[in-house]
C-alpha positions in Angstrom: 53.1 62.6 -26.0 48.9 62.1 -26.6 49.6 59.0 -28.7 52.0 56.2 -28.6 51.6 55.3 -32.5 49.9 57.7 -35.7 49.0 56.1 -39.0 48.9 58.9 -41.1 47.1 59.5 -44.4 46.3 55.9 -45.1 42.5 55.1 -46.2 40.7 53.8 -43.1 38.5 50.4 -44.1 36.7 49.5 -41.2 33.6 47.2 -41.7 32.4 46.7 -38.9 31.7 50.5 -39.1 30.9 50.7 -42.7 33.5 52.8 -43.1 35.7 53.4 -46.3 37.3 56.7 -45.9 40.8 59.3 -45.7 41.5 59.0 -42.0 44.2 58.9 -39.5 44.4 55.9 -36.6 46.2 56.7 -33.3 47.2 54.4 -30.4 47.8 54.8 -27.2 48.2 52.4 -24.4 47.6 49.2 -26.6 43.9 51.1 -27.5 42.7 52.7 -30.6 42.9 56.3 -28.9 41.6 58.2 -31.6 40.1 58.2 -35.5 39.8 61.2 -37.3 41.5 63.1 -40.1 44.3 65.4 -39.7 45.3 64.7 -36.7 48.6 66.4 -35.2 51.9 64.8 -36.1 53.5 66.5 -33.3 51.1 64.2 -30.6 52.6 61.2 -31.2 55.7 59.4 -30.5 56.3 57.7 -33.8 54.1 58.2 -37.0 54.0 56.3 -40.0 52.6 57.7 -43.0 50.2 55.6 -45.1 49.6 57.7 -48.2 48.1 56.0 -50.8 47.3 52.4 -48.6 44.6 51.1 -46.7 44.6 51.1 -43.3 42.2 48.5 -41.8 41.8 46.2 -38.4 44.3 43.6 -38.0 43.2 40.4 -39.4 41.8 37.4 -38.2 42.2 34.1 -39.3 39.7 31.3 -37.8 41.9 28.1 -39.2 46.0 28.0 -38.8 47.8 24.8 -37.2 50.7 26.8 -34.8 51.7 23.7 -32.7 55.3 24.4 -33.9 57.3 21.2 -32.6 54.7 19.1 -31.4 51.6 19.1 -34.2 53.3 17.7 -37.6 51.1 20.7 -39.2 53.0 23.3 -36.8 54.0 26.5 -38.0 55.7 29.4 -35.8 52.7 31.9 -35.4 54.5 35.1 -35.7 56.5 34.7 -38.6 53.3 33.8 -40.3 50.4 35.4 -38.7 51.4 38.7 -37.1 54.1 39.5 -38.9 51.9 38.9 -42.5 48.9 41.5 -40.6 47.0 38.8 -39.1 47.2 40.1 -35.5 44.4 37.3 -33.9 44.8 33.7 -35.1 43.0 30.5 -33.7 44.7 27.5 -34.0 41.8 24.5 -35.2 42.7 21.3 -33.3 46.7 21.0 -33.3 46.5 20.1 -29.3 43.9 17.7 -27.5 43.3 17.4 -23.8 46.2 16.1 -23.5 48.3 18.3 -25.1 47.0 21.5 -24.8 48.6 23.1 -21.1 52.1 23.0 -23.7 50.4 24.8 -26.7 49.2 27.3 -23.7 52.3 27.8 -22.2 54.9 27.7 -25.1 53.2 29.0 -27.7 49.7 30.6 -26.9 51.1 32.7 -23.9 55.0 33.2 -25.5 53.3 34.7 -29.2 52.9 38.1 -30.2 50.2 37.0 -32.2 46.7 36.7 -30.2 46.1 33.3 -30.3 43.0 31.1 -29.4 42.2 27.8 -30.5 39.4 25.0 -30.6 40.5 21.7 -28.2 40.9 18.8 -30.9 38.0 16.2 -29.5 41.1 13.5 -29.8 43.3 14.2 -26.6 46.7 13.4 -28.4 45.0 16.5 -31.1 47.3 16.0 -34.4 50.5 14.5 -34.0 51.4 12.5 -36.4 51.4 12.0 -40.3 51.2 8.7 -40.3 49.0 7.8 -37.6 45.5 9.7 -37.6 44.2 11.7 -34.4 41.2 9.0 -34.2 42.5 5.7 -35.2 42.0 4.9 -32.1 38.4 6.0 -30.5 39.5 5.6 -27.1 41.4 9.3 -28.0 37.9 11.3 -28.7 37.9 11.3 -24.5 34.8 13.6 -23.7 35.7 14.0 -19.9 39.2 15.2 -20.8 38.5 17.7 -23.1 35.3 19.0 -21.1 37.7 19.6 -18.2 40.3 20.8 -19.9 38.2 23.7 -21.6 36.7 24.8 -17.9 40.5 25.2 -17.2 41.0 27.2 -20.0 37.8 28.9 -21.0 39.5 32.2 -21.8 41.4 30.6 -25.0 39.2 27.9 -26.1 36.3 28.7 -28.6 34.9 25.5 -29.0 35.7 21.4 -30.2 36.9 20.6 -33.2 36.9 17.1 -35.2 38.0 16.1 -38.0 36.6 13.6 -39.9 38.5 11.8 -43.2 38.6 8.3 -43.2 41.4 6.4 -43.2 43.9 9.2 -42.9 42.6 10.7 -39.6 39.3 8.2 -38.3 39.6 4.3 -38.2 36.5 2.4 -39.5 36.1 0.9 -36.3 35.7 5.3 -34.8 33.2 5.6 -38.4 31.2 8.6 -37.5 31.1 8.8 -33.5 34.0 10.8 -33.4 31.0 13.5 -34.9 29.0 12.9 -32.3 31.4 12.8 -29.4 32.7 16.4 -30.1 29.1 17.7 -30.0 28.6 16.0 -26.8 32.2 17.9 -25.2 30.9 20.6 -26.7 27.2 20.6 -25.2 28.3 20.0 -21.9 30.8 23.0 -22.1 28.3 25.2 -23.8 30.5 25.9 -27.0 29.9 25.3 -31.0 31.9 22.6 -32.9 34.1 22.9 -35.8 33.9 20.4 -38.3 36.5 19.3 -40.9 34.0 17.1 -43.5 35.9 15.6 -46.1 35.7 12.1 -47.3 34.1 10.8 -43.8 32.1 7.9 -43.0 28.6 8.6 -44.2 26.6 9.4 -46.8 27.1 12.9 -47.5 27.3 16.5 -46.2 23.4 16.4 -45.2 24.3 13.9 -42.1 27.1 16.1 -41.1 25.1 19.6 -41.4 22.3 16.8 -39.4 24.6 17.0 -36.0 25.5 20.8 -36.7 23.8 24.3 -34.6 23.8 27.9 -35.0 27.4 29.0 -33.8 29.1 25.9 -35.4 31.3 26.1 -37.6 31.8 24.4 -40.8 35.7 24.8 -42.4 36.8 23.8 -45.8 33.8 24.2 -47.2 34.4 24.4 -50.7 36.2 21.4 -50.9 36.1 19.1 -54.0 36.7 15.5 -52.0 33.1 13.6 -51.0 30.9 15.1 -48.0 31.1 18.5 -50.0 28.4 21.1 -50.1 27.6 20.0 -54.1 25.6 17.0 -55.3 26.2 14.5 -58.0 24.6 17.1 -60.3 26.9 20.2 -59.4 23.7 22.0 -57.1 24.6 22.8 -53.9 22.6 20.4 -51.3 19.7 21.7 -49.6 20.9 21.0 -46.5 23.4 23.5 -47.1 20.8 26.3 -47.8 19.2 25.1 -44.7 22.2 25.1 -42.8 22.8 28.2 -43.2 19.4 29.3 -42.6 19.6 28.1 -39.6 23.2 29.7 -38.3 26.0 27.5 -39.1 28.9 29.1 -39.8 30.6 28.5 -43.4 34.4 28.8 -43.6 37.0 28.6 -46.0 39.7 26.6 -44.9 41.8 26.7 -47.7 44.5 24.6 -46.6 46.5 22.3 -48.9 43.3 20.0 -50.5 40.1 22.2 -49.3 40.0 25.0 -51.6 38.7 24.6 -55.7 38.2 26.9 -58.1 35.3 24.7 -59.9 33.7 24.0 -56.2 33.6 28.0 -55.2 32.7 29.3 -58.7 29.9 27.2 -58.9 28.7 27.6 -55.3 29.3 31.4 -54.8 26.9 31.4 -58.4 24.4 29.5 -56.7 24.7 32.1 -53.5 27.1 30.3 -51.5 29.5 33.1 -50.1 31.4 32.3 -46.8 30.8 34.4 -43.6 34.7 33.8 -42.5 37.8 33.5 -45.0 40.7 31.8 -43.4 43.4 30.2 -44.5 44.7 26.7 -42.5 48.0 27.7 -43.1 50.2 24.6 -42.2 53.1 23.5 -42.8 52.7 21.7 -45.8 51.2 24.8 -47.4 53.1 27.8 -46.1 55.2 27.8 -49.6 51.9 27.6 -51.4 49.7 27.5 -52.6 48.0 29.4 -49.3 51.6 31.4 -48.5 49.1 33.7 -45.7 45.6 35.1 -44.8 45.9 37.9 -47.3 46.5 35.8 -50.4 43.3 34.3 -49.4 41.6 37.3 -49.6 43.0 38.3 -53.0 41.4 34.9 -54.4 38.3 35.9 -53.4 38.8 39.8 -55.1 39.1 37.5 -58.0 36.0 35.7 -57.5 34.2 39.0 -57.3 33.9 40.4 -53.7 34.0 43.5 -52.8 37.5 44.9 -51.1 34.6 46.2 -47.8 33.0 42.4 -47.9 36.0 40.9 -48.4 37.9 42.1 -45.3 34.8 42.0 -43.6 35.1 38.3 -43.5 38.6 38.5 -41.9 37.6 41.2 -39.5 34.7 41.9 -38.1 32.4 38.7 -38.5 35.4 36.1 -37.3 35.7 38.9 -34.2 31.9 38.2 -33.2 32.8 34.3 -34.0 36.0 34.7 -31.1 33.2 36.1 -29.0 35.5 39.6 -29.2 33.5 41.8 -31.6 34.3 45.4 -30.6 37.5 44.6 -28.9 38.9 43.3 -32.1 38.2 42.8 -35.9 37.5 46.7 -35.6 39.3 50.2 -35.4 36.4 52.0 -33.2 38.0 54.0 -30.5 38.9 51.6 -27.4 39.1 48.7 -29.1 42.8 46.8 -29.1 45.1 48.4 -31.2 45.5 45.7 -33.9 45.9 46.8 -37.3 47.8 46.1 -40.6 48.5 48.6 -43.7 47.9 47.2 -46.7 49.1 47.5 -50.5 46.6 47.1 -53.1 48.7 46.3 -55.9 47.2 46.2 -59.8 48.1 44.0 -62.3 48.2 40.0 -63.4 48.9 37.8 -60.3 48.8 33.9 -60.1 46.6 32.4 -57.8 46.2 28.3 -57.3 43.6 26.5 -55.8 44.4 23.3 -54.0 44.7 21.0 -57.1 46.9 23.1 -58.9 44.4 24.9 -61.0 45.5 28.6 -61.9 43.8 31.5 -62.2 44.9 35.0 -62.8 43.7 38.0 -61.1 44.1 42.1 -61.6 44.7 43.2 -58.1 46.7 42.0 -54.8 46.2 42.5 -51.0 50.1 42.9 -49.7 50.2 43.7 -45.7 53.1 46.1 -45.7 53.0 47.0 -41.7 51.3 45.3 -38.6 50.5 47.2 -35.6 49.8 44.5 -32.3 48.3 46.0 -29.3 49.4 49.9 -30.1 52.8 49.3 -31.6 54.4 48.8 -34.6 55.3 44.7 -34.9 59.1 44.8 -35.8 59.4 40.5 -35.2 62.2 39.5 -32.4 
C-alpha cells in the first residue's frame, strides 16, 4: 500500500497554510504523505471517512501538569491529551532539576502523547499542596536547573516560575524567585514562563519589567492582583508594550486563571492571546477546563474565528516549541499528527474559573486522533 492511513472527505483547516478547504490527508511512515482531494481509497491501508467534519493538525497545548504520581497537579497525559486530539503537550513546571530525569523517563519517553516541558526554576518543581515549590529559596538552584536543561535540551523549552505568595513563594523568596529563572534561563539561552498571580510586587508592570521577546506569559486573563487590568478596568500599558515588544500571552485557563469579565474586557480593548492552552490539572480535569478543545470553544464564544481560533493551538504554539513545520501543520512531511473534529450547534455551558456561566451556539468535539501516522486507539 502507498499510504498507511487516509482521512477521507473531511474539511482540511490548516492555518499555518491558510487553508480551509474539502480535502483528503494521507500518512505514511509517521509523515503527512500527501494532501489533495480525491485521493484513491484503494492506496491505503485503513481509511476513515470524515464527511461532514474538520480535519485539522493535532493540537497543541503550551500549559498541562502530567507529572502523574509525583506532581500533586499530575494527570496521565494520554487519557487527557492525545486521546482528547491534543497530540503535542508541554508540561509547565511539574518537575525541577531535581526531579526531572523521572518525568523523562516515566512519563515523557513512556507517552504517546509528544511531550516537552519547561524545568520548574524550584528543583523539587511542584510537589506538594501544602508546601509551596519556593517556600524555601534555597530550591530556585540556578546551577541545577542550568545543567539539567544542557542534559536535556531536546525536551526542555525554557524556565518556568511561579509566583503567588503564600501558596507557592515565602516572603522571605518575595520576588527573586523572578529573577533567578531569568538568570537559568539566560545562561541556557531559553525564554521564561511566568505564572503572575497575586505575587510580591506592585503590579503586572514589574513582572512584564523582567520579561523578553520569546517569553511567555500564562494565565493571562486572570482576575487575582498582578493581572493585565488596572484599578480602572484598562488594560496596563505595559501590557501593550509587552506585547510590542514580543512576549508571548497565554491562556492558562486552569482552575482560578481564566474570567469571563477579565477576557471580555481585554479582548474589547485588543487583547487576544497568541496561544490558548488549557493547564489541565488535576483539580480541573472534571471542570470547569475538562480538555484543550473546550478551551477553544470558549473562545468561539468570545468571537474568534474557527481559522484563528485553532491557529492559536496549532501553528503559533508549534513555532513557540521551536517545531513549526514539523508540527502544528498538515503540509506534506510534516509529523502525522492530526485530530477530526465535530463542530456541533446548539446551546452549550461554558464556566470560567469562578463559576460564572456563559452559553455558547457551537462546540469543538475531537472525535478521532491520529499520532505519528496512525490512528490513536489508547492501550
Amino acid at each position: 500500500m502507498k499510504y498507511d492511513l487516509l482521512l477521507k472527505g473531511g474539511t482540511l483547516v490548516d492555518p499555518a497554510r491558510n487553508l480551509h478547504e474539502p480535502s483528503d490527508v494521507a500518512f505514511a511512515a509517521g509523515r503527512v504523505a500527501a494532501v489533495q482531494r480525491d485521493l484513491p481509497r484503494g492506496e491505503a491501508a485503513e481509511v476513515v471517512d470524515c464527511g461532514g467534519r474538520l480535519v485539522a493538525p493535532g493540537m497543541i497545548d503550551l500549559h498541562v501538569h502530567v507529572y502523574w504520581g509525583v506532581s500533586h497537579f499530575g494527570i496521565p497525559p494520554d487519557p487527557y491529551c492525545v486521546a482528547r486530539g491534543v497530540t503535542t503537550a508541554v508540561d509547565a513546571g511539574s518537575a525541577g532539576a531535581d526531579t526531572f530525569p523521572g518525568f523523562r523517563k516515566y512519563v515523557i519517553e513512556a507517552s504517546a502523547t509528544r511531550l516537552l516541558a519547561h524545568l520548574n526554576i524550584s528543583s523539587q518543581g511542584m510537589l506538594c499542596r501544602e508546601i509551596g515549590e519556593l517556600d524555601d529559596l534555597r530550591f530556585a538552584d540556578v546551577p541545577k536547573a542550568v545543567e539539567m536543561i544542557e542534559r536535556n535540551r531536546d525536551v526542555v523549552l525554557g524556565v518556568k516560575v511561579r509566583l503567588t505568595r503564600h501558596s507557592i513563594v515565602s516572603e522571605a523568596a518575595g520576588f527573586r524567585p523572578l529573577h533567578l529563572a531569568r538568570e537559568a534561563a539566560d545562561a541556557v539561552g531559553l525564554p521564561i514562563m511566568v505564572h503572575p498571580q497575586d505575587a510580591w510586587c506592585d503590579s503586572l508592570d514589574d513582572i512584564l519589567g523582567v520579561m523578553r521577546s520569546g517569553d511567555v506569559l500564562t494565565h493571562c486573563y486572570h482576575a487575582m492582583p498582578c493581572g493585565i487590568m488596572d484599578e480602572a478596568g484598562q488594560v496596563r500599558r505595559s501590557v501593550h508594550e509587552a506585547m510590542e515588544r514580543g512576549v508571548i500571552f497565554d491562556v492558562g485557563h486552569g482552575k482560578g486563571s481564566f474570567s469571563w469579565e477579565v477576557v471580555e474586557r481585554a479582548m474589547a480593548q485588543g487583547i487576544i492571546p497568541h496561544t490558548i492552552s488549557s493547564d489541565l490539572h488535576v483539580y480541573n480535569a472534571d471542570g470547569p477546563v475538562y480538555d484543550l478543545a473546550t478551551t477553544v470553544t470558549k473562545f468561539l464564544h468570545l468571537g474568534l474565528p474557527l481559522d484563528e481560533a485553532l491557529r492559536k493551538v496549532t501553528a503559533v504554539p508549534a513555532g513557540v516549541c521551536r517545531m513549526a513545520g514539523e508540527i502544528g501543520t498538515l503540509a506534506v512531511g510534516a509529523w502525522g499528527d492530526a485530530v477530526v473534529l465535530n463542530l456541533q450547534e446548539g446551546e452549550f455551558r461554558l464556566e470560567d474559573s469562578q463559576g460564572v456561566v456563559r452559553f455558547g451556539r457551537q462546540r469543538l468535539v475531537p472525535s478521532l486522533t491520529v499520532r505519528a501516522g496512525r490512528v490513536y486507539r489508547g492501550g
